[in-house]
N, C-alpha and C positions, 0 to 999 in steps of 0.2 A: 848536155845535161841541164836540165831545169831544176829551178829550187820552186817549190809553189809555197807562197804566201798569201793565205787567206786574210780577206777584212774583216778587221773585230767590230762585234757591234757600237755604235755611235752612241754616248754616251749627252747629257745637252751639254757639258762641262768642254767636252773633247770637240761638238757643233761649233761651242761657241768661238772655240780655239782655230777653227778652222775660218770662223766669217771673216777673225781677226786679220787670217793669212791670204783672205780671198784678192785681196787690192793688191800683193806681191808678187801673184803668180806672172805676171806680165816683164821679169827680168828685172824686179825690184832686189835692193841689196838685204837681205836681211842686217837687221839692225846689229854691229858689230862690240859694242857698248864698249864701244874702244877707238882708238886711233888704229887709219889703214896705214900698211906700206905696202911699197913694191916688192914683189917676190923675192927673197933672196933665193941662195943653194937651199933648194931641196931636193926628196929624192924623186928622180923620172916615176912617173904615171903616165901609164897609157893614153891615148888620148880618147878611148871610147872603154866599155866596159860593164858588165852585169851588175844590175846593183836590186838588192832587196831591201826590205824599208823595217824597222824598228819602232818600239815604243810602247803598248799597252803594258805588255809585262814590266816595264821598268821605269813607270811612272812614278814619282816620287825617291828615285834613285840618282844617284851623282854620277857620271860619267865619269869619263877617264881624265877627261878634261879638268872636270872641276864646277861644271853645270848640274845644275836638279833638272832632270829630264820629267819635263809636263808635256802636254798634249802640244801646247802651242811654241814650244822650241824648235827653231828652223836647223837643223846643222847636219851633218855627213860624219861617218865613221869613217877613216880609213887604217889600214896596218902600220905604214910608213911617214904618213905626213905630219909635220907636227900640229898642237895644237894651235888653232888659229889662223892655219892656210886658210885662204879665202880662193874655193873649186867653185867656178863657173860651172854648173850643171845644165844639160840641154836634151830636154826628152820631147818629140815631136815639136810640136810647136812651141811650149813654153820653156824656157830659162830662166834661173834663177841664180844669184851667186851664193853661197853658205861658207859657213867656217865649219873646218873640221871640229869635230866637238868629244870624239869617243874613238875607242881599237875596234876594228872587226872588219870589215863581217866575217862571221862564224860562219856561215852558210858556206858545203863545196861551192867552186865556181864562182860564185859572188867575189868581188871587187871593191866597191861601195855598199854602205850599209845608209841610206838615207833612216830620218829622223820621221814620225808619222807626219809632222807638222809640212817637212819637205815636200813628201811622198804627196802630201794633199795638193800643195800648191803649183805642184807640176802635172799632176792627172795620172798618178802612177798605184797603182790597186793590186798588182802584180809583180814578181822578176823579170825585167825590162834590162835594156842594151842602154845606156846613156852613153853623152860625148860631153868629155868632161879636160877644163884646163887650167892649171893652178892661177891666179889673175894678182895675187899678192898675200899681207899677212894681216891680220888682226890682233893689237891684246889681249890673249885669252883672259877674261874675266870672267866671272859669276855670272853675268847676264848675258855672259857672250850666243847669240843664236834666240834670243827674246825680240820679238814682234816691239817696236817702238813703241815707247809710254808704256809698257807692262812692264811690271817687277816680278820675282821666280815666288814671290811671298803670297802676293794677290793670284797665279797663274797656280800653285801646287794646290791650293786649294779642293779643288775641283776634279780634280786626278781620280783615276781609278788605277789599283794596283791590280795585277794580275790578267 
């Protein structure tokens, strides 16, 4: 079963969000605005898995986490892991690591729910297979999933809701 996810039109606010993520896409950490640790108990995840990607509609919205979801917010949904797992994601050639940041995905099938910001920096435009593996934990913070040197103040700006 596929889930299709269409790309929303690019917005310059949501461009500029992505120039920001362009230097990441090569298995950089997304900025954690926190202290890392090593993995503790969490719960088993697959090690591969369907993932669709999230965010125009719910720009300028809080997460589950506790994040204002803008354009250039790097992070991953998932059902089970807590906030601030730090998933190694690995789609064709790029890799990237993210903190969970939100519940879902809502989508049948779907497994992971990547963030638009994600979705960019790894070349992902569709419902795609990712291999994916918990790497440790992050303080879930307000700027947790924020591109270095950006604040969610200066980044909401520029959002388009809907």
């Amino acid at each position: 079963m596929s889930v299709n996810v269409k790309t929303p039109k690019l917005s310059l606010a949501l461009l500029a969000a992505m120039a920001l993520l362009a230097g990441s896409a090569s298995g950089a950490v997304a900025d954690t605005g926190g202290s890392v640790a090593p993995a503790k108990s969490t719960p088993t995840v697959r090690p591969s898995g369907i993932a669709t990607w999230f965010g125009p509609g719910f720009y300028g919205k809080q997460t589950a986490c506790g994040q204002m979801l803008t354009p250039a917010v790097v992070g991953v949904a998932n059902r089970t892991l807590p906030c601030g797992t730090l998933v190694s994601v690995t789609y064709e050639s790029h890799s990237l690591t993210v903190p969970v940041l939100d519940r879902g995905p809502y989508s049948d099938g779907a497994d992971w729910d990547l963030t638009a910001g994600a979705a960019q920096a790894l070349g992902i435009t569709e419902t795609v297979r990712i291999a994916t593996h918990v790497v440790g934990r992050a303080t879930n913070t307000p700027e947790l999933g924020l591109p270095s040197g950006a604040s969610s103040t200066a980044l909401a700006g520029g959002a388009l809701a809907g």
